[in-house]
N, C-alpha and C positions, 0 to 999 in steps of 0.2 A: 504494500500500500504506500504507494507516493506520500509525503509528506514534506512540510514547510521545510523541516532540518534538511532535507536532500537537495535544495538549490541554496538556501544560505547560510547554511553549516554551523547553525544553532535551532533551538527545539523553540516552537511559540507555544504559546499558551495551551492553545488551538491542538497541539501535535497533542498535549497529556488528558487534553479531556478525553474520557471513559476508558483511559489507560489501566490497566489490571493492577499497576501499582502505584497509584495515584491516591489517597487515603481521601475521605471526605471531609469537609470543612466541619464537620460536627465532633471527627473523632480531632483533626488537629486541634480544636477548642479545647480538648480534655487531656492532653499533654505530649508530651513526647512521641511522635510517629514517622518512621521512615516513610520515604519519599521516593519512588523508586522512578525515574525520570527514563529509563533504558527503553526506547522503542527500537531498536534494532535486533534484528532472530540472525543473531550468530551463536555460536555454539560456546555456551560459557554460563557457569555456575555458583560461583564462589559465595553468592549471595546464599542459595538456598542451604548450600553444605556447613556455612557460618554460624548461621541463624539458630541461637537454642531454645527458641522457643517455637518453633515450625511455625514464624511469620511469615516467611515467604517460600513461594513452591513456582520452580520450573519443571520439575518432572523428567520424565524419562528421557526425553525430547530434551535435550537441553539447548535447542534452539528455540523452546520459547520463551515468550518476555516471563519477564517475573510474576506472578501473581504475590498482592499484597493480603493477607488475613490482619486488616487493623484493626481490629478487636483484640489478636494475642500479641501485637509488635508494642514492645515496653523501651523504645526509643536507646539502645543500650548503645548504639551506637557500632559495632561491630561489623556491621557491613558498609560503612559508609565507607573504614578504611581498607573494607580487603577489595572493594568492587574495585576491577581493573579497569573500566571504562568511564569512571570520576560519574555512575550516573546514580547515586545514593545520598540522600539526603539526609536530615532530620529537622524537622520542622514540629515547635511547639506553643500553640497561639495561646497557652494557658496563662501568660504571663499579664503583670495590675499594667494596670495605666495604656491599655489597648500597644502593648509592647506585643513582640514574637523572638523568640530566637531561632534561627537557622544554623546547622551543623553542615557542614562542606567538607571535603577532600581539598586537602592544602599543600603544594608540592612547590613552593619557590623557597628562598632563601632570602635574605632571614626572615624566621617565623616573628609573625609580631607578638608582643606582649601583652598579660590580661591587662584590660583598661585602657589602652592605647585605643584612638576613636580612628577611625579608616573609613575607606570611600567604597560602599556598598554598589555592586555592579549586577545588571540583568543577564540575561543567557549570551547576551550579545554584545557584551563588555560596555554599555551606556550605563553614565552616571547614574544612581537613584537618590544617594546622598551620604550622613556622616551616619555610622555604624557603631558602636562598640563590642569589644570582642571582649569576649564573657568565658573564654574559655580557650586554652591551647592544650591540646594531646598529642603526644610524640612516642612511638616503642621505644620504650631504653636503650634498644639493638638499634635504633634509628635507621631500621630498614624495612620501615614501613610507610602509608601516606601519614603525614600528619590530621590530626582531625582540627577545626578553629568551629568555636563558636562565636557568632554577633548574635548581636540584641539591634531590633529593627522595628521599625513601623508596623504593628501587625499588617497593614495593609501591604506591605511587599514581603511577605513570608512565602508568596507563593513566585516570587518574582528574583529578590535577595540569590544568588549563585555563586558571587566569586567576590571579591576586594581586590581595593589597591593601598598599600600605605601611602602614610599623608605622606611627602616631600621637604 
């Protein structure tokens, strides 16, 4: 199935609706839940084999997308960093003051630091605005992805993908 990502090599909005790992705005309300952004059927699993709580199922097939069970995904964060294709998220709209936090795959050098504010960016690397990161995760073996969390506008939680440090 053709999609917006195949001529401008980012996913729109458009490409995740009724995506099998796309979790519903009700359960993001209620905390922590991956995000599984992967529309491509290539042969790759890491996600399902990761997962201890059997949130997510590609099956036998493992060219298919992921399916998300957001009812049992407890936001733990462990496929965000083993997905080889950066397409795992975690998005938590639970937070006061109409805040969200977003979890990312974070592979540049240097990782920034909690509290440092940074320039929150769309699928398609445009500005959304000032971010704070709420959180950095690194393997001790540092040979893994890094994980960053920001704190965001709940209105771009479904929008929020990547940063830039400030300058």
């Amino acid at each position: 199935m053709p999609n917006d990502a195949s001529k401008s090599g980012f996913l729109s909005e458009k490409d995740l609706k009724g995506q099998p790992g796309v979790p519903s705005s009700e359960r993001r309300k209620k905390g922590p839940v991956a995000v599984i952004e992967c529309i491509e059927e290539i042969p790759c699993n890491p996600c399902e084999s990761s997962c201890k709580v059997d949130a997510i199922e590609v099956g036998s097939n493992i060219i298919n997308l992921p399916k998300l069970y957001e009812d049992r995904c407890i936001g733990c964060l462990t496929c965000v960093a083993i997905c080889p294709g950066q397409a795992i998220f975690v998005v938590d709209e639970s937070l006061p003051d109409n805040k969200a936090a977003v979890t990312m795959p974070y592979e540049y050098l240097p990782l920034p630091e909690k509290g440092v504010t940074v320039t929150a960016l769309d699928r398609a690397g445009k500005e959304l605005g000032d971010a704070v990161v709420t959180a950095v995760r690194q393997s001790k073996r540092n040979d893994q992805t890094a994980v960053i969390t920001i704190e965001v506008p709940r209105e771009w939680s479904m929008r929020a993908r990547s940063f830039k440090l400030k300058t």
